[in-house]
N, C-alpha and C positions, 0 to 999 in steps of 0.2 A: 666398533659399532659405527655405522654411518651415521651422517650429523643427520638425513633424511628423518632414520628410523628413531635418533634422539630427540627431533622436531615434534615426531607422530607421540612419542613415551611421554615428554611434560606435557603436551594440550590431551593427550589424554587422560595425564592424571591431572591438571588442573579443572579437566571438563567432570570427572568425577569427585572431585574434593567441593567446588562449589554447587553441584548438584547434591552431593551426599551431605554436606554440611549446613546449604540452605532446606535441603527437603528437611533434614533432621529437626533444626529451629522451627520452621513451619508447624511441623506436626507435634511437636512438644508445644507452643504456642495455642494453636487450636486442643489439644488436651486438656490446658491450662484452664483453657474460656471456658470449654467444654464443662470441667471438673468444677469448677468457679459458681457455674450456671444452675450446676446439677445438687450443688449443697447450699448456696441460696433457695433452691426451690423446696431444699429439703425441710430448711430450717423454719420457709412462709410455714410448710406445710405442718410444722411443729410447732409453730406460734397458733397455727387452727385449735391443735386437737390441745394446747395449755388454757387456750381461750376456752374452750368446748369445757373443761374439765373446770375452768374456775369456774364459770356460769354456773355450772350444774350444780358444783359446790357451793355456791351459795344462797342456791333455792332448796339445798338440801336439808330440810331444816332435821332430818333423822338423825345426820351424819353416819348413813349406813353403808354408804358409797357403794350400794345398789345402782343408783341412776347413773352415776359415773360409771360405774363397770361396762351398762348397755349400751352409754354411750360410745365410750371407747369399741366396745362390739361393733355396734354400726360404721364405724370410722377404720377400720382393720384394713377393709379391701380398697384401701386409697393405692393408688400403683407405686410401685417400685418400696413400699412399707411391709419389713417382712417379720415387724417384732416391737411386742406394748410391752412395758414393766410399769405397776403403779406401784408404789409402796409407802408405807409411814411407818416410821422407827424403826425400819428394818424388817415391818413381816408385809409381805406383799399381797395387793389388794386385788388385784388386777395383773396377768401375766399372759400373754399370748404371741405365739411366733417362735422367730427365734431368740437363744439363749443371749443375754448381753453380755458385755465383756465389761469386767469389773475396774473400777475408773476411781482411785486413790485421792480426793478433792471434795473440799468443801465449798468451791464455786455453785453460786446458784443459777449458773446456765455453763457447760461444757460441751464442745464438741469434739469428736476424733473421727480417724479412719484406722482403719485395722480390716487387714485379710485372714476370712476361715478358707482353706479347702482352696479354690480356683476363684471362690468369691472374693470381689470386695466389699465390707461394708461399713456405712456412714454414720455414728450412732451419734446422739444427743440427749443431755441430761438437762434437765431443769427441774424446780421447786418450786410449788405454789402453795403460798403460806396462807393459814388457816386459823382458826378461834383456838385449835390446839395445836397438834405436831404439825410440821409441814409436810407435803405429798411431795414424794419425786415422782416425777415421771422421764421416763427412759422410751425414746424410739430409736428402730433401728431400719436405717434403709437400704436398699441393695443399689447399689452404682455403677455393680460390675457394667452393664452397657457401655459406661463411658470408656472403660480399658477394653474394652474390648473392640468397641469404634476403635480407638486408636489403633491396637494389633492390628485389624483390618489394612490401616490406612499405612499402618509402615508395613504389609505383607505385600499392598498393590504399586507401594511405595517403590519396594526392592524392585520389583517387578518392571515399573517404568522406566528403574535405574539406570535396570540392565538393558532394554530396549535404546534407552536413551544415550548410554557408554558405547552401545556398539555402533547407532547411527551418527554420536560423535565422530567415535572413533575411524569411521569411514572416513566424512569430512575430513575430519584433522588429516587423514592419507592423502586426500586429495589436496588441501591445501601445500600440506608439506612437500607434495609432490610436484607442485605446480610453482612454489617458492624457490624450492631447490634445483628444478630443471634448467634454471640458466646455470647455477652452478658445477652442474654434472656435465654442461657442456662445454663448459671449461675444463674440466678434468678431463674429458674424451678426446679434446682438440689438444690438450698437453699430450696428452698417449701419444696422440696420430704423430706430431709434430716430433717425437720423441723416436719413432717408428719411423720416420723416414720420411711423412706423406708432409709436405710441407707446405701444402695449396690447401692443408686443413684451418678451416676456421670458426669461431663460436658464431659470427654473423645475429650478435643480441638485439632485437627490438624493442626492449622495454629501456627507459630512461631513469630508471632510478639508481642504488648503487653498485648492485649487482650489474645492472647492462649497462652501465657506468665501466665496472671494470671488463666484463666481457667486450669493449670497445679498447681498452687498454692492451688488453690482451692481443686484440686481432693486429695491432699496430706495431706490437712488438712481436706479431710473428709476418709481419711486413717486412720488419725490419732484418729479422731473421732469416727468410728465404732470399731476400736479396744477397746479403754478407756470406751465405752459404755458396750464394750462384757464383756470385763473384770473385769466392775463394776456390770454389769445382774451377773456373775456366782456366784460371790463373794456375791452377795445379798442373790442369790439363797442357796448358801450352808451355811449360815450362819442362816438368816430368818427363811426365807419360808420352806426350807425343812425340819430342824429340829421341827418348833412348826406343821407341816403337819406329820411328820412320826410319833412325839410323838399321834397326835390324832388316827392316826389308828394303833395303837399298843392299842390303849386302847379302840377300836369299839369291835372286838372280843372278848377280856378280858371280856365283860360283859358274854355272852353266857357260857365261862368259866367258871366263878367266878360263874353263875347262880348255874351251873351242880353241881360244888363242893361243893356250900351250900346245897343243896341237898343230896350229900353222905355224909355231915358231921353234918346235923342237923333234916335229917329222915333217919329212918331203912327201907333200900328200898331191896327188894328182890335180888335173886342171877344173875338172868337176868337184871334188871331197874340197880343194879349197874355196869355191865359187860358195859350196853348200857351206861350210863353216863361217866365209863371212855374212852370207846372208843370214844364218842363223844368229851370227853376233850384232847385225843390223836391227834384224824384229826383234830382239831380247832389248837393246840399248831401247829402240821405239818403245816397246811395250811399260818398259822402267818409269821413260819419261811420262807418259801417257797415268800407269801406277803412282807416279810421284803426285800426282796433280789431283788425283781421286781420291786418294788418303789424307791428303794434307785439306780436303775440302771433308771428307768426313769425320777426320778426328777434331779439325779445330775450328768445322762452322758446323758440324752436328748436323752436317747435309742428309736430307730425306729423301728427296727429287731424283734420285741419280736412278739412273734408265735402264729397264731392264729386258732384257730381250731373248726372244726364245733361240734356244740351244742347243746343238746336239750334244750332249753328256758323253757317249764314248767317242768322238774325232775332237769334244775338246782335249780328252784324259791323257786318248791315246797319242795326240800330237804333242801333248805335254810329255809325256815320260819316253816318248819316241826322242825327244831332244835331250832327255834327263840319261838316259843307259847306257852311253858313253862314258860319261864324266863316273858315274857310279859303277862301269864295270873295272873303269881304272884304279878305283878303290876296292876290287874285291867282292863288289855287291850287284846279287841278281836281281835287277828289275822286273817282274815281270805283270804287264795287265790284260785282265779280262774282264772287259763292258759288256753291257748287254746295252742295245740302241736304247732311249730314250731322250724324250724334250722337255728342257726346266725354262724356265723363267728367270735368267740369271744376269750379273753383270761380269760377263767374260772372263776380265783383267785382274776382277775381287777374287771369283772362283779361282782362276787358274792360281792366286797369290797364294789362298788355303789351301791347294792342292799342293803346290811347292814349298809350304809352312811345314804340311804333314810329310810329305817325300822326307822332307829334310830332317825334320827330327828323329822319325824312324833309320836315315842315315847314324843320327848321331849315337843310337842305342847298339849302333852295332862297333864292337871293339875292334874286329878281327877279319872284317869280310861277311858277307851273310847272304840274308833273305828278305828281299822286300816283295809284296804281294799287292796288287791294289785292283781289285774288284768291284762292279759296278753290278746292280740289276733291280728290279722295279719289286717294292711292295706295298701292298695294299693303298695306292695314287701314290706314293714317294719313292721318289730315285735314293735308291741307297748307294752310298761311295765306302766301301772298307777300304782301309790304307794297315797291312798287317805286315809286321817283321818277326824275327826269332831273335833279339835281341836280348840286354838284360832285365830287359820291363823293369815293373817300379811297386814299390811297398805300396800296402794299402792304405796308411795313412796318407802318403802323398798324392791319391786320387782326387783328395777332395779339393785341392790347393792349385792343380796343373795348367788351370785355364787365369789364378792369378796375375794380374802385371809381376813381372820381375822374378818371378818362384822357377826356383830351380831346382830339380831334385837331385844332381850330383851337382853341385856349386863349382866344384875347382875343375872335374871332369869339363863341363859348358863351360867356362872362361878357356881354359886351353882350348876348345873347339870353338868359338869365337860368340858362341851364346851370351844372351844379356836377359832371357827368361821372359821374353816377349812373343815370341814365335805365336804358341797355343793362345793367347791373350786377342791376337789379332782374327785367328781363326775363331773361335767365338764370337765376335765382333760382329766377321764377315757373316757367318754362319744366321745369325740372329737379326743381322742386318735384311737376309734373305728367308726369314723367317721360316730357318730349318732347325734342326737342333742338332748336335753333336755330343759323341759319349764314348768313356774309354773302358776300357775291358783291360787288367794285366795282371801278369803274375811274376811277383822276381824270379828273374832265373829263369823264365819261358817269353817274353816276347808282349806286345803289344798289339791293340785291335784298337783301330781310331775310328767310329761309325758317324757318316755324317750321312741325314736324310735332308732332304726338298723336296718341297711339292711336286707333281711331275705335270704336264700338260695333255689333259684328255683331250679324246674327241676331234 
């Protein structure tokens, strides 16, 4: 249970324990008065009709207790009087209303309460002594009104209760709700902070303990986002960027080293060598120019870098036009089909993912093979597939392929000169150019590398 909802459960049983327990005293209190009130008025009203009854008696000189009976007669319809007994020695002189209830005492004045039926009633005995026996006289009164006020008053009672419990208990939701909301924003900002978002903060206005500690909080996730940054850079430049830069320093080198074994171990004409070194000149250029773009992207997290519109097939095709040499000497059929299109790209980055992908697709093949790499426009984005017939890769290793360092034959990639950076960098690039890239494969049938960019309309 939330502390919220534990907040809302005691005020609202505290708001119903002193409402139920002050109404209750209340109305037992005024009952009291009430009941107090109603048998003092009883008793004036019984000192009347003793009075009434002595007078009569002693103007009676008969002792017939005639006058006294008419008396009493006349006095009957006094209110809330539902019953006369006169008696001497036990035979009764006088009897009207209702029956009394027989009362074990030789007090000469007694009073009680006792319920018949749904009634209550209030009786009273007295004695008024005489030249011979004495007279008792017995009234009885009906009081039920006053219980019955009361039931009223605790039925409107309940009633207010429960009006009064639930417009509490709103309140008590909104206070609790309003007491705890810095709190809960402290829990949301530990989530966030927890989740990765580390510019999350409780940002508390209120000064007491609570935004007291919601300022504690924000300072130790001050303190937190810093020591995190500073421990990412420090990874970064140390790790990541160096076994990253060293693998693409050594993607191009192959193209190189292809061209040079080539001038240095056939006698190639005056043009084929002219072509070879100029192709080992733009590749060295391009390296250096690569080197200096990477090293500002991975280790100043550069954003600015210029991007410029592209032809997509005379980049592809002039790329793999220098790549199907070095690959037909290993056995492997290069082959591409673009379709025209213009992206928005940065040359140097592009062509590096495109020789990222050539090359891995190289390494999937054992034996000689089939590399495929087709281009063509859908729905605004330039699609680039890069497919082989190699031995593609288990499904669980999909999910893992674009990690730094992840290699799916470990000992195969170190013999080939891998370090499990390649795809790492192409996501990078890819996302850098806010395209997206995604692999399709099945062991034992080959690989589909799909990379989209936006393409330039209009």
């Amino acid at each position: 249970m939330r502390f919220r909802q534990k907040m809302l459960l005691v005020m609202v049983w505290l708001l119903t324990l002193s409402y139920g327990v002050g109404g209750l005293l209340l109305i037992r209190q005024n009952f009291r008065s009430s009941l107090e009130q109603v048998q003092n008025n009883s008793v004036e009203s019984y000192e009347m009709l003793l009075q009434t009854v002595q007078l009569v008696n002693l103007v009676d000189i008969q002792q017939d207790f005639s006058n006294i009976s008419k008396a009493l007669e006349r006095m009957k319809n006094v209110n809330s009087l539902i019953g006369i007994s006169l008696t001497r020695g036990g035979k009764v002189l006088y009897e009207t209303g209702e029956e009394k209830a027989v009362l074990d005492t030789d007090s000469e004045f007694e009073s009680f309460l006792f319920s018949r039926g749904t009634r209550h009633i209030y009786q009273i005995n007295g004695v008024i002594k005489t030249n011979g026996k004495p007279l008792e006289l017995i009234v009885l009164y009906d009081i039920s009104s006053v219980y019955d006020a009361r039931d009223d008053q605790v039925r409107v009672y309940h009633q207010v209760l429960i009006v009064l419990i639930i417009a509490g208990g709103f309140a008590a939701w909104i206070t609790s709700f309003l007491m705890t909301k810095p709190l809960y924003k402290v829990s949301r900002t530990a989530r966030a902070l927890a989740s990765g978002h580390l510019e999350s903060r409780v940002n508390s206005k209120t000064q007491d303990e609570i935004g007291q500690l919601g300022s504690d909080f924000d300072h130790m996730a001050d303190r937190l986002e810093d020591n995190i940054n500073e421990l990412k850079l420090s990874m970064e430049q140390q790790d990541r960027f160096m076994g990253s830069f060293a693998h693409e320093l050594k993607t191009p080198m192959t193209s190189i080293i292809g061209y040079a074994d080539l001038l240095r171990s056939q006698t190639l004409n005056m043009e084929e060598t002219q072509e070879a070194a100029n192709y080992i000149f733009s590749e060295g250029k391009r390296l250096e120019s690569l080197s200096l773009k990477l090293l500002d992207l991975i280790m100043m997290k550069k954003k600015d870098i210029k991007f410029v519109p592209t032809d997509m097939k005379s980049m592809v095709e002039n790329l793999t036009g220098h790549l199907q040499p070095v690959y037909k000497k290993n056995g492997i059929l290069l082959q591409c089909r673009m379709e025209p299109g213009q992206c928005l790209v940065e040359p140097d980055l592009f062509s590096s993912l495109i020789t990222n992908l050539l090359d891995n697709a190289r390494k999937a093949l054992d034996n000689g093979g089939n590399i495929m790499i087709l281009g063509d426009t859908v729905q605004g984005y330039y699609r680039i597939r890069v497919i082989d017939n190699g031995r593609g890769m288990p499904e669980d290793a999909m999910r893992h392929i674009t990690e730094a360092f992840y290699r799916v034959d470990k000992s195969r990639s170190r013999a080939q000169g891998g370090v499990g950076l390649g795809l790492n960098l192409c996501k990078e690039i890819i996302e850098l150019h806010e395209g997206k890239i995604s692999f399709a494969s099945r062991e034992g049938n080959g690989t589909c590398v799909t990379v989209t960019v936006k393409e330039i309309t209009g």
